[in-house]
Backbone as CSV, one residue per row, in Angstrom:
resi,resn,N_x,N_y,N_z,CA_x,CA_y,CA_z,C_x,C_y,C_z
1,UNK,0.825,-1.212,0.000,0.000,0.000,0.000,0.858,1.260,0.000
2,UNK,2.271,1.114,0.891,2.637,2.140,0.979,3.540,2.705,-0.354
3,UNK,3.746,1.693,-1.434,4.354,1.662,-2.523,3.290,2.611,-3.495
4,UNK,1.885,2.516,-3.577,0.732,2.999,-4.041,1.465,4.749,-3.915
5,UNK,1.503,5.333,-2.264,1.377,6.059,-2.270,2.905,6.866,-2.123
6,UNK,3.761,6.161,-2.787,5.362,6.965,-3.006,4.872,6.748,-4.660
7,UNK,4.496,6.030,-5.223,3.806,6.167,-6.587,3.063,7.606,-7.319
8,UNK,2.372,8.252,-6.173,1.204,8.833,-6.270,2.162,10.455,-6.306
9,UNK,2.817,10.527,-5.149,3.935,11.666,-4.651,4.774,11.797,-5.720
10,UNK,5.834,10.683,-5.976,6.652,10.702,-7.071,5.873,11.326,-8.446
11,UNK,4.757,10.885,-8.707,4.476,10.899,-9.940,4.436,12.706,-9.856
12,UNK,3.259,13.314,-8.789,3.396,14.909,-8.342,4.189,15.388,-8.806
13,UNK,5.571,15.133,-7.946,6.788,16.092,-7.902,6.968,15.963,-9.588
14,UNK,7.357,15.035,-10.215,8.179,14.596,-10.902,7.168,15.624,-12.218
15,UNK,6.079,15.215,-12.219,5.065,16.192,-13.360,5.115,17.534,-13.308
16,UNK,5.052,17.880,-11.527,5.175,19.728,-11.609,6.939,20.285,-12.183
17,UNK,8.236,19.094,-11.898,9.335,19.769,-12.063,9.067,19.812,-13.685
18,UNK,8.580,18.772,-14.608,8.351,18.585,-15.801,7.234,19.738,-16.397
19,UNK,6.287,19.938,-15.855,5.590,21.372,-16.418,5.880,22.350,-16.574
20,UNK,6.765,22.769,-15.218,7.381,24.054,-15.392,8.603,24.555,-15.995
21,UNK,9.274,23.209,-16.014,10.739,23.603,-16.912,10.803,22.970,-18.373
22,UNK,9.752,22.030,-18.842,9.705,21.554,-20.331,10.204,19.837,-19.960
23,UNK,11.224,19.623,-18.968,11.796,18.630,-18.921,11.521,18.281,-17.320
24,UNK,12.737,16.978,-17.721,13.328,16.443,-15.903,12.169,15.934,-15.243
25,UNK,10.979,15.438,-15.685,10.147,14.446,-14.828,11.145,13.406,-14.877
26,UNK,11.937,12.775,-15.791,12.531,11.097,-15.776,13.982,11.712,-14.641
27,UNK,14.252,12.272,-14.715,15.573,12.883,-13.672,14.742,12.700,-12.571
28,UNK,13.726,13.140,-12.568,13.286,12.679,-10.868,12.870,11.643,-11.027
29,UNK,11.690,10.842,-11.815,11.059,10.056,-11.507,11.738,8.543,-11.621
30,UNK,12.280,7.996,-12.371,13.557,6.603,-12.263,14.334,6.664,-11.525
31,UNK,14.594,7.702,-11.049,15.355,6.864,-9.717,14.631,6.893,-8.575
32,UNK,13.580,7.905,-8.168,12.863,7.589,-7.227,12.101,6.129,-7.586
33,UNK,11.066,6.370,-8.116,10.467,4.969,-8.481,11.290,3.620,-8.818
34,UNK,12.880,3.897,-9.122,13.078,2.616,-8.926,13.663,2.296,-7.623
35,UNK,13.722,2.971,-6.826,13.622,2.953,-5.401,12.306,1.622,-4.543
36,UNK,11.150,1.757,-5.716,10.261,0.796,-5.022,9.739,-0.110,-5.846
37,UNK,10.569,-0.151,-7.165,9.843,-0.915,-8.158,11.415,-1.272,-9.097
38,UNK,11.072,-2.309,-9.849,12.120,-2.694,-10.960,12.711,-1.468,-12.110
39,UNK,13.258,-1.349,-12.260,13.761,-0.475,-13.579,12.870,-0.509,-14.856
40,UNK,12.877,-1.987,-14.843,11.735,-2.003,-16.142,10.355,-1.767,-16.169
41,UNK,9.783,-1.678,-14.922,8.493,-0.735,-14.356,8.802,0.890,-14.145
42,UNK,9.613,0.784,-13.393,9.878,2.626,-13.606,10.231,3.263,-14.639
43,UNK,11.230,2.793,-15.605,11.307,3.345,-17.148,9.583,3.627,-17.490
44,UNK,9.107,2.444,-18.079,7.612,2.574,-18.518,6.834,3.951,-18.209
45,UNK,6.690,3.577,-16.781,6.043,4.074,-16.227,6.584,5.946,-16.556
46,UNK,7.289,5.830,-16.121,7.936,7.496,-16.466,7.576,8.111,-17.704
47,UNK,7.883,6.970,-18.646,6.988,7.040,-20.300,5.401,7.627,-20.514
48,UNK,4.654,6.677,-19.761,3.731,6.773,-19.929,3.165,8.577,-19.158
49,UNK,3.562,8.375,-18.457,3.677,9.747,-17.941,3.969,11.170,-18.523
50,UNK,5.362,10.599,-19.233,5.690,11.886,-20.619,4.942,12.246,-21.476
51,UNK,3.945,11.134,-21.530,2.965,11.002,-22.874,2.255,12.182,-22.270
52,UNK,1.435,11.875,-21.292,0.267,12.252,-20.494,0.662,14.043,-20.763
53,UNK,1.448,14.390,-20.226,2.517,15.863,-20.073,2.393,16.520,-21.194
54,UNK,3.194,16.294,-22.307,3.080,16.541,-23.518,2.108,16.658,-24.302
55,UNK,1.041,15.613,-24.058,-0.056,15.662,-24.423,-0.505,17.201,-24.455
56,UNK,-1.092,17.375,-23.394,-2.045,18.493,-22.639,-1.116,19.894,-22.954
57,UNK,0.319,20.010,-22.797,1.472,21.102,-22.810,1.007,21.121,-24.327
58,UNK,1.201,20.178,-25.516,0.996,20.452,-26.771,-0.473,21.179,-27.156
59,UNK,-1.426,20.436,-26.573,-2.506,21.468,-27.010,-2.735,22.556,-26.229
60,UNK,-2.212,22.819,-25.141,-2.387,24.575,-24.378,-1.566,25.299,-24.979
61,UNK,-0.058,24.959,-25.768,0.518,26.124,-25.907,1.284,25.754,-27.394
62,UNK,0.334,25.247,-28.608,1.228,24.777,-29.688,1.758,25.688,-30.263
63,UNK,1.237,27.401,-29.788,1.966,28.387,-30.561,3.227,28.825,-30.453
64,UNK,3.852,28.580,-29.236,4.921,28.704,-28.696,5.989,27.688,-29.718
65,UNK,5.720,26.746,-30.497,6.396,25.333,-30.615,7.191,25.965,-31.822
66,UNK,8.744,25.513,-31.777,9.777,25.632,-32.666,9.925,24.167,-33.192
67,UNK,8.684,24.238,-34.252,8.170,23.128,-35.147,9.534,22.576,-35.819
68,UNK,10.569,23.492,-36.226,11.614,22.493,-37.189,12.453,22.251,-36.134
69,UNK,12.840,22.829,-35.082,13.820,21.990,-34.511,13.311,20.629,-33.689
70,UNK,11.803,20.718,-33.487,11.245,19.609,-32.591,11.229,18.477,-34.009
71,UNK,11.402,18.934,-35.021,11.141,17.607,-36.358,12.340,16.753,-36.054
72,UNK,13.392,18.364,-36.682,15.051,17.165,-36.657,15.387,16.639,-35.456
73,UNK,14.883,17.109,-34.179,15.527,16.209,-33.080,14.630,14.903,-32.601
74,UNK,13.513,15.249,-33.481,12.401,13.916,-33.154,13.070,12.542,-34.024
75,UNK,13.509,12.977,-35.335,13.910,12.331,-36.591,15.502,11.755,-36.022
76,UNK,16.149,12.457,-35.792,17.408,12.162,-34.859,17.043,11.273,-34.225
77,UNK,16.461,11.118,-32.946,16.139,10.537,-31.768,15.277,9.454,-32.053
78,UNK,14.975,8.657,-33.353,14.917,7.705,-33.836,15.542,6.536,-33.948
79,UNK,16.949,7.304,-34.391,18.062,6.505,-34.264,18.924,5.870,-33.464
80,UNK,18.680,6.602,-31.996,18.982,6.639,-30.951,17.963,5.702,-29.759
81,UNK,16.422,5.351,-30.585,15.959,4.591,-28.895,15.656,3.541,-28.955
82,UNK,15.604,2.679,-30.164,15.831,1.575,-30.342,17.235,0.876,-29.763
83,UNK,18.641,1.674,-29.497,19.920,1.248,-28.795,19.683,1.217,-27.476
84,UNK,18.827,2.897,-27.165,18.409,2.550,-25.514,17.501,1.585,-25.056
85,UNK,16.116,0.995,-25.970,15.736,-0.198,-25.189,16.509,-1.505,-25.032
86,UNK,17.449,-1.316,-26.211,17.928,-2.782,-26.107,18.922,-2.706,-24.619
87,UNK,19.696,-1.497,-24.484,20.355,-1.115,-23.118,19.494,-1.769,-21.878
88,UNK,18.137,-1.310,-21.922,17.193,-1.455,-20.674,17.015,-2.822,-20.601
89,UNK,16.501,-3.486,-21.955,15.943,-4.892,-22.321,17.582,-5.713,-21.451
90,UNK,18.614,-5.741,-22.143,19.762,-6.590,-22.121,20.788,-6.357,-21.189
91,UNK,20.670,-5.269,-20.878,21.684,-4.632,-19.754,21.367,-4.846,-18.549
92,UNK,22.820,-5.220,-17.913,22.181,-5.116,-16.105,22.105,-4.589,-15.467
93,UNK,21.280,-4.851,-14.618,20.370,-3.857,-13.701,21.682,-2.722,-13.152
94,UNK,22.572,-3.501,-12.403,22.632,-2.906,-12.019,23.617,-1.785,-12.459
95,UNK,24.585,-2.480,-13.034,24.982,-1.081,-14.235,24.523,0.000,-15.102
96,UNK,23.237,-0.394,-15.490,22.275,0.233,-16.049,21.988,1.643,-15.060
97,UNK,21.888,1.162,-13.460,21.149,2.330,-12.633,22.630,2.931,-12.506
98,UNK,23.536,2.263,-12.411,24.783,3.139,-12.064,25.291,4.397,-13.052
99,UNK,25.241,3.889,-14.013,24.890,5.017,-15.674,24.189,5.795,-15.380
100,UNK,22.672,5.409,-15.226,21.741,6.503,-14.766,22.344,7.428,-13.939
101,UNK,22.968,7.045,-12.539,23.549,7.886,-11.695,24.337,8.592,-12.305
102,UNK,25.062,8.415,-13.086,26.210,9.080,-13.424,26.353,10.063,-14.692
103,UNK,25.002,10.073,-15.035,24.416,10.389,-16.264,23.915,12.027,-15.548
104,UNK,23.347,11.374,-14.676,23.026,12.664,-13.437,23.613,13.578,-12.967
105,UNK,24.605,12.883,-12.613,25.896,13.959,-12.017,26.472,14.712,-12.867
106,UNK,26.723,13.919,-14.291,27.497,14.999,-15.229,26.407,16.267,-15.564
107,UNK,25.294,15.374,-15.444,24.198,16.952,-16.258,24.061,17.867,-15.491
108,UNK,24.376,17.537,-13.987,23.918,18.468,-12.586,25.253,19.371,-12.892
109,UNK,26.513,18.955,-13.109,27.786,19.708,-13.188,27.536,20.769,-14.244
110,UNK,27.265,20.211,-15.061,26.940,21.653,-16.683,25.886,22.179,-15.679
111,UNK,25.039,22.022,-15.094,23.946,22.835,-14.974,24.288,23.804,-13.876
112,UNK,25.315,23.604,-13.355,25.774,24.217,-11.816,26.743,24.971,-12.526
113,UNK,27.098,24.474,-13.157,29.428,25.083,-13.441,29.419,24.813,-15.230
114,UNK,28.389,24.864,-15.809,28.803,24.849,-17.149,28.650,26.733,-17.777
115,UNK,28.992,27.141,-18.546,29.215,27.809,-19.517,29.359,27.825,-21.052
116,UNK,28.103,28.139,-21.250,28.262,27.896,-22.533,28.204,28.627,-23.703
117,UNK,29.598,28.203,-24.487,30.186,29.674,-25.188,29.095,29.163,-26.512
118,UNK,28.751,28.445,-26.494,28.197,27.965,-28.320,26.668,28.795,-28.406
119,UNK,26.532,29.579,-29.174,25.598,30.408,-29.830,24.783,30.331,-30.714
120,UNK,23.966,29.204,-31.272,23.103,29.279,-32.223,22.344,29.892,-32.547
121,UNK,22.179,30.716,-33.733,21.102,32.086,-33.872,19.718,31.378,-34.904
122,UNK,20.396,30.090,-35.526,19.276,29.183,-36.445,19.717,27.773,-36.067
123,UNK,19.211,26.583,-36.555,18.765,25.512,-36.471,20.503,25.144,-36.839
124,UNK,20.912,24.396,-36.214,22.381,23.619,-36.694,22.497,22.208,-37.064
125,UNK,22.271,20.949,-38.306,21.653,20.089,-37.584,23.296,19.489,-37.051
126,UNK,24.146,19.850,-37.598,25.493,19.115,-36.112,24.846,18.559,-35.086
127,UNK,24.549,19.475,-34.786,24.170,19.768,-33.193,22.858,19.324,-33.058
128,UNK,21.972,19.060,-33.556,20.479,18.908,-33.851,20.616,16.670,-33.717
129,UNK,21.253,16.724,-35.061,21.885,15.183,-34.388,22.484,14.595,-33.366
130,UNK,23.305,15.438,-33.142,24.157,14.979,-31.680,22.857,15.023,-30.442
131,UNK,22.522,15.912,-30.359,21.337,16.149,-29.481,20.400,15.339,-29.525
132,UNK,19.883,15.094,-30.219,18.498,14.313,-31.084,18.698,12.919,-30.601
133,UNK,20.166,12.477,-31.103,20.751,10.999,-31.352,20.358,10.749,-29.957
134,UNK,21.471,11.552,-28.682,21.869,11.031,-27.601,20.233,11.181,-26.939
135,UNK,19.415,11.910,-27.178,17.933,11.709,-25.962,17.117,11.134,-26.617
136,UNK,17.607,10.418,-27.872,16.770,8.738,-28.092,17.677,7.680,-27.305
137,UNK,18.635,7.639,-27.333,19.155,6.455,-26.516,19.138,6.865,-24.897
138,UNK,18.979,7.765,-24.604,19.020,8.297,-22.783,17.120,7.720,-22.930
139,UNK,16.365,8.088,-23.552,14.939,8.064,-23.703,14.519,6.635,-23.509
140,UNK,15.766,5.885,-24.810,15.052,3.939,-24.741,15.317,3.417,-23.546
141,UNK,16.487,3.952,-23.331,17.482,3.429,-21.697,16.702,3.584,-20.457
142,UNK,16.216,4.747,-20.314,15.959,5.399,-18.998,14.727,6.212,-19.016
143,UNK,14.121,6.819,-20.065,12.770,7.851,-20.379,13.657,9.267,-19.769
144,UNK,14.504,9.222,-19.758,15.326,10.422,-19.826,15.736,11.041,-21.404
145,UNK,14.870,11.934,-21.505,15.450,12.592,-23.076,16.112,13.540,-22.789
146,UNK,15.599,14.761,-21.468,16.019,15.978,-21.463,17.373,16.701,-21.685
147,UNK,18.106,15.806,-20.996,19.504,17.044,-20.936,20.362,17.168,-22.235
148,UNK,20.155,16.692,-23.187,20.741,17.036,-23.878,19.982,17.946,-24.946
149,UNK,18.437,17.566,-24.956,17.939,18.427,-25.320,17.991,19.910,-24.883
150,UNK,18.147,20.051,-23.551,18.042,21.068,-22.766,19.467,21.823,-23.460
151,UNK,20.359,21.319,-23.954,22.215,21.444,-23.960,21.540,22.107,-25.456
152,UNK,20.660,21.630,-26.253,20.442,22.465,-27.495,19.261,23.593,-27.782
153,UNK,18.212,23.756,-26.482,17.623,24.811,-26.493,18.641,26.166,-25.667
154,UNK,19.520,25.476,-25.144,20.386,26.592,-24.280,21.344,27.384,-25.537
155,UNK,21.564,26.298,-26.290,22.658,26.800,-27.408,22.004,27.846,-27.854
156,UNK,20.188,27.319,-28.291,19.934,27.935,-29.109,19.124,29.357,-28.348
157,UNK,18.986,29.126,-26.781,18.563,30.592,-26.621,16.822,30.667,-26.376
158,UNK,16.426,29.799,-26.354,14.943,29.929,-26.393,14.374,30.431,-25.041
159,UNK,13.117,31.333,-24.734,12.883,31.573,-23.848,12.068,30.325,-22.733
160,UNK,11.718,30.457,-21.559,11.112,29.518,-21.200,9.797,29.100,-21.317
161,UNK,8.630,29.760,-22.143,7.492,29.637,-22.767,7.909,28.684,-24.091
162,UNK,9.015,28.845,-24.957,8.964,28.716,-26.014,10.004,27.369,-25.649
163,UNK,10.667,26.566,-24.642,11.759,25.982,-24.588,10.741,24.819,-24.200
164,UNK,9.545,25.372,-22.915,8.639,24.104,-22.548,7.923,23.389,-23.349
165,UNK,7.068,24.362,-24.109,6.277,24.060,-25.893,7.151,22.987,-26.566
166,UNK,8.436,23.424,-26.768,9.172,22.853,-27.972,9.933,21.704,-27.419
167,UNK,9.619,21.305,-26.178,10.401,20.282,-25.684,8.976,18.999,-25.989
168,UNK,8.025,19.651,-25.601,6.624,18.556,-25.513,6.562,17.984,-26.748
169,UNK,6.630,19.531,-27.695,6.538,18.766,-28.973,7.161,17.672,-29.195
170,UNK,8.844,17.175,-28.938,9.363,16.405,-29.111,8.976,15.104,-28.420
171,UNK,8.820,15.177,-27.089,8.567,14.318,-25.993,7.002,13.504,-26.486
172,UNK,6.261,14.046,-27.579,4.950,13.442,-27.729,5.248,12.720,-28.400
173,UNK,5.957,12.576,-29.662,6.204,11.294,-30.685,6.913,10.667,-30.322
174,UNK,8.381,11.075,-29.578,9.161,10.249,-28.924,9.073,9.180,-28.347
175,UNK,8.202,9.990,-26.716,7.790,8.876,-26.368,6.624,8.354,-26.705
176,UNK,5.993,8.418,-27.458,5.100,7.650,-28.015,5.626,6.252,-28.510
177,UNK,6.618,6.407,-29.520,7.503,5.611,-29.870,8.205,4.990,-28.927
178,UNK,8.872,5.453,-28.098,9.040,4.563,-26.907,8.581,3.760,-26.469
179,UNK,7.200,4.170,-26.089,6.411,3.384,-25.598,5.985,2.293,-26.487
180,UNK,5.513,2.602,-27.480,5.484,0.848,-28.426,6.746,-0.018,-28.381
181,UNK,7.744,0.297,-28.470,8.966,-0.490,-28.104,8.971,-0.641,-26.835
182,UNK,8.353,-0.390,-26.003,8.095,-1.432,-24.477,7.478,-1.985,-24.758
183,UNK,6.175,-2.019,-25.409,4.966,-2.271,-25.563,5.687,-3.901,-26.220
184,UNK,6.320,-3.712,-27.066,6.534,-4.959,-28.285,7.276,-5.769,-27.086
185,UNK,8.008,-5.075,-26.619,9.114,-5.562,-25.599,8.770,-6.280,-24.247
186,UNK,7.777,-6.038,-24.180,6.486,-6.770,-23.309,6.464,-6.233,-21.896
187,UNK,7.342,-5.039,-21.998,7.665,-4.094,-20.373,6.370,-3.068,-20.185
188,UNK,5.556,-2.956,-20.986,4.291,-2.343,-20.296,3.260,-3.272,-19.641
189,UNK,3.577,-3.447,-18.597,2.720,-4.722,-18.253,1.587,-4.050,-17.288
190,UNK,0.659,-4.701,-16.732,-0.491,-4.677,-16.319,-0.370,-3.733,-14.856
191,UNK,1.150,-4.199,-13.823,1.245,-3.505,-12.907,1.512,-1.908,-13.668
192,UNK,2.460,-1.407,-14.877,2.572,-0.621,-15.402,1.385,0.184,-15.146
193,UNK,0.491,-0.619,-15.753,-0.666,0.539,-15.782,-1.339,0.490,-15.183
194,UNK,-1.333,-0.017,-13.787,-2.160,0.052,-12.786,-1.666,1.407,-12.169
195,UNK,0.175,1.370,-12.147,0.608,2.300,-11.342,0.528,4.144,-12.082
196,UNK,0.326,3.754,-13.147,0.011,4.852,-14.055,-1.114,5.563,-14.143
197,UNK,-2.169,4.086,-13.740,-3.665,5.025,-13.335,-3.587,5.675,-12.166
198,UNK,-3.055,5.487,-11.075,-2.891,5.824,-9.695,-1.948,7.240,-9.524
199,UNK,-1.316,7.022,-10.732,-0.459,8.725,-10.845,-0.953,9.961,-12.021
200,UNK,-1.900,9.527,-12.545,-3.139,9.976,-13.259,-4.020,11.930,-11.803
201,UNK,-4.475,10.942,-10.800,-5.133,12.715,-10.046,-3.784,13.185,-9.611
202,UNK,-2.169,12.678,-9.265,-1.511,13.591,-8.946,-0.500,14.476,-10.463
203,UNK,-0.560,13.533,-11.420,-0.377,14.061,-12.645,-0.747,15.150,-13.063
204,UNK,-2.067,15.291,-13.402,-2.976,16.237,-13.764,-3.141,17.512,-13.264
205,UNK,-3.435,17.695,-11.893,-3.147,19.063,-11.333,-1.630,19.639,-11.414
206,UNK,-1.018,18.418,-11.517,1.000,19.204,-11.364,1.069,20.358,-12.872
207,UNK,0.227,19.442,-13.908,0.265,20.210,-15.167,-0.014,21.592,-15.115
208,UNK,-0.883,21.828,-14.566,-2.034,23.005,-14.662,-0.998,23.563,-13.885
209,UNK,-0.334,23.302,-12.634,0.178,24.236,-11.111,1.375,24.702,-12.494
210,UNK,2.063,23.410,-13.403,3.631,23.679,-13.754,3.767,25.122,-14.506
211,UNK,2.588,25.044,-15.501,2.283,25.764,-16.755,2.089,27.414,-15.910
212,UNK,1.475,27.260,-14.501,1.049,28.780,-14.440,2.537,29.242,-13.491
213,UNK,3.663,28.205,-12.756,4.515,28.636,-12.560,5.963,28.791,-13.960
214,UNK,5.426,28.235,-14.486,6.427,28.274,-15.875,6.402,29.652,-16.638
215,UNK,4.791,30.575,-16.128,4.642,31.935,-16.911,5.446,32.590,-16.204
216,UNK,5.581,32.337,-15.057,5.937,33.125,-13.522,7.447,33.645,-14.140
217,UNK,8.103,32.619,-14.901,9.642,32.533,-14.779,10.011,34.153,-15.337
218,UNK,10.693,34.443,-14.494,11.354,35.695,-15.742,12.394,35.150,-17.140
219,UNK,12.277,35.616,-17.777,13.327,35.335,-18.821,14.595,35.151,-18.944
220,UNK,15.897,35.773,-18.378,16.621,36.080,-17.946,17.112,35.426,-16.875
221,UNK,16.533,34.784,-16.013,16.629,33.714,-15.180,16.135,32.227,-15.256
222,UNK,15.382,32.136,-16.119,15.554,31.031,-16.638,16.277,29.619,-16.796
223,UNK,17.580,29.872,-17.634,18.619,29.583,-17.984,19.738,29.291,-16.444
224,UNK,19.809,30.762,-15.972,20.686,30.868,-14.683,20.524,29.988,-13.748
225,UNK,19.434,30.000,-13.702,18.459,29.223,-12.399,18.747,27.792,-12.722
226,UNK,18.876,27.105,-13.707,17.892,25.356,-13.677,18.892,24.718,-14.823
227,UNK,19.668,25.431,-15.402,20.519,24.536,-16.660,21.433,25.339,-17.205
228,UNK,21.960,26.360,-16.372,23.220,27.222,-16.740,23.221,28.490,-17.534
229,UNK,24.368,28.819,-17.983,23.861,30.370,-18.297,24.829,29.742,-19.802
């Protein structure tokens, strides 16, 4: 029972940090949740969740959406999550979470102590691939797409109205796609979506709370605040 309700909390936190900054529900939510559940339930589950997010973020704010860069990094990140399920599918556990950890720490370091001199004023796809590639395989692996995405809206400067929009956009086909490759993979299983219905009423309000603290943000702090300057 008491697993129900670190289910219910996790899912909260993990949706409001994800509403308001575009990203980072899977930064919180896999490692908490695999705290009380298997990896291959908490991946899913985090998925299914992204869906949910994106969903609702795509139709409240599709005007905001930087439609070509969410294409090439969707199209990129193709290539990339078919390697990360097979990571999740074939890899062991426990190396798998140790990556995760460490996957963490490096992104927390750029986000604390990075600087970043690279300037994009238009679409690069260099950088659009590199980006794209690596948060399909962080995505199949872990339902972690963000930080590197985050590493190419920073390049490119976007404000935080226009960085949350254009992240969903991506995060809706993505993991969509993701999710059928669990799906085939036979990791969406029945507890999956039991625990998914149960993070469904704390889901839902986090959206609504994320979106009206996400207007809140000043511009200018943004960046400073949550993923570097």
């Amino acid at each position: 029972m008491m697993i129900l309700f670190y289910v219910f909390l996790i899912s909260f936190l993990a949706t409001l940090v994800r509403s308001t900054f575009g990203f980072g529900e899977s930064l919180v939510a896999v490692p908490l949740f695999s705290l009380f559940v298997p990896i291959e339930v908490a991946v899913p589950l985090s998925v299914l969740i992204s869906i949910l997010v994106a969903l609702v973020v795509v139709v409240q704010d599709h005007r905001q959406i930087h439609f070509n860069s969410a294409k090439w990094l969707i199209l990129f990140a193709l290539l990339g999550i078919p390697i990360g399920i097979l990571i999740l599918i074939y890899g062991n556990e426990l190396w798998v979470k140790i990556s995760l950890g460490l996957i963490i720490i490096l992104y927390s370091i750029y986000a604390l102590a990075g600087k970043n001199s690279i300037v994009l004023e238009t679409d690069n796809k260099y950088w659009l691939f590199i980006c794209g590639f690596l948060s399909g395989v962080l995505g199949g692996a872990y339902g972690v797409n963000g930080p590197p995405l985050v590493v190419y809206g920073n390049m490119r400067k976007w404000n935080a109205r226009d960085f949350r929009a254009t992240l969903q956009a991506y995060f809706l086909p993505a993991s969509f796609i993701g999710a059928i490759g669990y799906l085939a993979k036979g990791l969406i299983t029945v507890i999956v979506l039991k625990y998914f219905l149960i993070s469904l009423p704390a889901a839902i309000p986090a959206i609504y709370l994320g979106r009206y603290l996400n207007h809140q943000l000043k511009e200018g702090a943004f960046f400073n605040m949550f993923i570097g300057d």
